[in-house]
C-alpha positions in Angstrom: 112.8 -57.1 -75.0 110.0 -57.2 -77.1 111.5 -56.2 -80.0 114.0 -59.1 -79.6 111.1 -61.4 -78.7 109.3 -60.0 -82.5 112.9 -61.0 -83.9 112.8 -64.1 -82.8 109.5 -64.8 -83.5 110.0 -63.9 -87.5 113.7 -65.5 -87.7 112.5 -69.0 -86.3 109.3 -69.2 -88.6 111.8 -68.3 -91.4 115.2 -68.8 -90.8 116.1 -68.9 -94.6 115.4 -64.9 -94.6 116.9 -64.7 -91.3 120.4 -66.3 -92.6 120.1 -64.3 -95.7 120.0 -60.9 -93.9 122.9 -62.0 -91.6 124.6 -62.3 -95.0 123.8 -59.2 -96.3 124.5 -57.5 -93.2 127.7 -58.4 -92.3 127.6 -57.1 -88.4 124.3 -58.7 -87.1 125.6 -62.2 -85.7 129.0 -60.0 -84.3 127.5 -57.7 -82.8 124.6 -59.9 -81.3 127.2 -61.7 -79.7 128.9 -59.1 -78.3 125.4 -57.4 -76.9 124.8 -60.9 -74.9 127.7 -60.9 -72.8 126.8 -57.1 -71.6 123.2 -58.6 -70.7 123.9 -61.6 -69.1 124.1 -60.9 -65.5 121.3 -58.7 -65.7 118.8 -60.1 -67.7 119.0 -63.7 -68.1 115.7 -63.5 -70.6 117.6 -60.7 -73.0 120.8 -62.7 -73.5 118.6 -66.6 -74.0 116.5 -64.5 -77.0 120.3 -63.5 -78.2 121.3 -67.0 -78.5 118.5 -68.3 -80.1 118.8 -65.7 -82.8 123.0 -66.2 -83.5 121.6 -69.8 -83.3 118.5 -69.8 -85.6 121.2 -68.4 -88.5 123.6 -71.1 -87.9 122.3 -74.3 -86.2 119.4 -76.4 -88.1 116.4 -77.1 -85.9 116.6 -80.2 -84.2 113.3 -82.8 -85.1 111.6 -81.9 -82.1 112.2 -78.0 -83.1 110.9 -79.0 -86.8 107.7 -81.1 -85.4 107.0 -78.2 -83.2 107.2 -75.8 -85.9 105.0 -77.9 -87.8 102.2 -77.9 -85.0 102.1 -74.5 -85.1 102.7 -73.6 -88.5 99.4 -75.8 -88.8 98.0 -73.7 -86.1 98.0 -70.6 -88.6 97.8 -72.3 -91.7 96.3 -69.6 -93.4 98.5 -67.1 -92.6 101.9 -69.4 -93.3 101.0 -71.4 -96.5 101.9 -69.4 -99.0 105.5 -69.0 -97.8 108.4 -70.9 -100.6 111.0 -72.7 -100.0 113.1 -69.4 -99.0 112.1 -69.4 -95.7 113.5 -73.0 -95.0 117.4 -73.3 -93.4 119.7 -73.4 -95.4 122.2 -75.5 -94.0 124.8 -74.3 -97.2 125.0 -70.9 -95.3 126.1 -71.7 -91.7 129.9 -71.9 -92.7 129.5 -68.2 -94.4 127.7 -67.1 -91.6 130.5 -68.7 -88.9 133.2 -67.8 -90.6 131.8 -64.0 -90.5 131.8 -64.1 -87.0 135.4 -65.4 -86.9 136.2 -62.5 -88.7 134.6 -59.6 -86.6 135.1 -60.8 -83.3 138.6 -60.8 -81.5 139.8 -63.6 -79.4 139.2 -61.9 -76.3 135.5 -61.5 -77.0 135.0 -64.9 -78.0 137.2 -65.8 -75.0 134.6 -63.5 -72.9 131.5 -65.0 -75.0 132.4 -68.4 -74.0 132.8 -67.9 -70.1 129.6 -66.4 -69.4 127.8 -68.7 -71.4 129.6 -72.0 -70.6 131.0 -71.2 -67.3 129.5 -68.3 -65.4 125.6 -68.5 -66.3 123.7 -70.7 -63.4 121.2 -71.2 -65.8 121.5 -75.0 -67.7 119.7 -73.8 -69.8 121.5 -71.2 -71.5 124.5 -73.4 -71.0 123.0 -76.1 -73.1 121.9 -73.4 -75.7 125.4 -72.2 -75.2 126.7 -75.6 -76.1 124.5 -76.0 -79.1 126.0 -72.7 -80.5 129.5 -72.9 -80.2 129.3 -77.0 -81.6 127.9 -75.5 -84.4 130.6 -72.7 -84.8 132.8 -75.7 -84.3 131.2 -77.9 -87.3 131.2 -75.1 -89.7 134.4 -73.9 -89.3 137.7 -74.3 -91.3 140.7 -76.2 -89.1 142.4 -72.5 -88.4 139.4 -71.5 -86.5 139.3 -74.7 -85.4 142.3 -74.8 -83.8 141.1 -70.8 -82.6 138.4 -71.9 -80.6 140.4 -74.8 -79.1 142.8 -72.0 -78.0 139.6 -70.3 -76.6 139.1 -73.8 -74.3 142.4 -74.6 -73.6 143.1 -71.0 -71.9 139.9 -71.4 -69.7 140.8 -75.0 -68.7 142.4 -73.6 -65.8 139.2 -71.9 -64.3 137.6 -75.7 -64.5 137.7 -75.8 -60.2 136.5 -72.6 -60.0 133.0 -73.4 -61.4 132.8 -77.0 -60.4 129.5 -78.2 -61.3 128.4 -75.6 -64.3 131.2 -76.9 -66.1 129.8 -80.3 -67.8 128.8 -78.2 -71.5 132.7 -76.6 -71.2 134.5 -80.2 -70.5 131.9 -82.0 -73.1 133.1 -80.0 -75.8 136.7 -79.6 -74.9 136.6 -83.5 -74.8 135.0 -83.1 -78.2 136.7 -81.0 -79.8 139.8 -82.1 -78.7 139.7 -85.6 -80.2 138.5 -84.5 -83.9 140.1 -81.6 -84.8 143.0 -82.5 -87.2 145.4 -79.9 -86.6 145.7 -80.9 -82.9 147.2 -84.3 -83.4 150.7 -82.8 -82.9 150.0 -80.9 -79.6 147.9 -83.5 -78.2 150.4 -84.9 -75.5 150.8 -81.3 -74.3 147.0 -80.9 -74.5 146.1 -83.8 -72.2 149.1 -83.4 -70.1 147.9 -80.2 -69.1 144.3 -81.4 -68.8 145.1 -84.2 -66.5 147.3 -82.5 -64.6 144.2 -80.2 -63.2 142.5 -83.5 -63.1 145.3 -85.0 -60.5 145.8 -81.8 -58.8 141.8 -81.5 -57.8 141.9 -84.9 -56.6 144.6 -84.7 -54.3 142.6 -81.7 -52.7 139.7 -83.8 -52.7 141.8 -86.9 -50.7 143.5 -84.1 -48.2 139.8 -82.6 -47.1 
């Protein structure tokens, strides 16, 4: 743990290093994601510290992340002003750094990856983090893996009932996703069909209780 926190710690105050040794070490964001799933139901903390570091390599800070950084970078002036312009994000490496994941980890794993955090978790707050994450796999992707991670959705639609109200971040994105990505447009009957379909059968159990 506290060698995750120390991770952290250095990879948000310079994510431009952070997304450069992701580069150059072609297993850390695969093998980070794999490592959260196995800690999830255990230890909540482990797996949040996980997500933060797949997403300081591949999500920009938000402004509220960048003003906060700024109050403390201020806070330790001395120690941080020296630091170039190689410690900023770089926003030109998230689609290298996605499309490395897509290519080390299976479907089943990013099947597995996406349940606990979007589904399974009780925690919002991972779930939003969650959310964050796999938007941004989704932005910096090319359509195949596009259309991969759609698959991803689309095969746990079914568990939607199952998890009733930690399911808004799942349906927000499959909602999302399902309306921009390009490759969809000629499966989108079947897409919604199926979708609505759940939708009709849930409320019929809700009219008959």
């Amino acid at each position: 743990m506290d060698h995750l926190k120390s991770c952290y710690e250095i990879a948000s105050a310079r994510t431009g290093n952070w997304q450069r040794f992701c580069l150059l070490n072609t297993d850390v964001l695969s093998s980070l994601l794999a490592l959260s799933c196995r800690q999830q139901h255990d230890h909540d903390q482990i797996s949040m510290i996980i997500l933060q570091l797949l997403q300081a390599a591949i999500s920009a800070p938000t402004s509220s992340e960048v003003k906060a950084k700024e109050r403390k970078d201020r806070d330790k002036s001395e120690e941080l002003e020296n630091l170039g312009s190689e410690t900023k994000f770089d926003p030109n490496n998230c689609s290298l750094l996605v499309q490395q994941i897509f290519n080390q980890v299976q479907l089943p794993n990013l099947t597995l990856f996406v349940k606990t955090f979007l589904l399974e978790t009780s925690s919002a707050a991972i779930r939003w983090l969650a959310h964050g994450l796999i938007y941004a796999f989704y932005e910096n992707s090319n359509e195949a893996n596009k259309s991969k991670l759609m698959d991803v959705l689309f095969n746990l639609w079914s568990l939607i009932p199952v998890y009733g109200k930690r399911t808004p971040q799942f349906v927000d994105l499959i909602g999302f996703f399902t309306l921009n990505t390009k490759s969809l447009v000629h499966l989108l009957p079947e897409k919604i069909s199926k979708a609505v379909k759940l939708l009709r059968e849930q409320n019929e159990f809700v009219a008959k209780h």
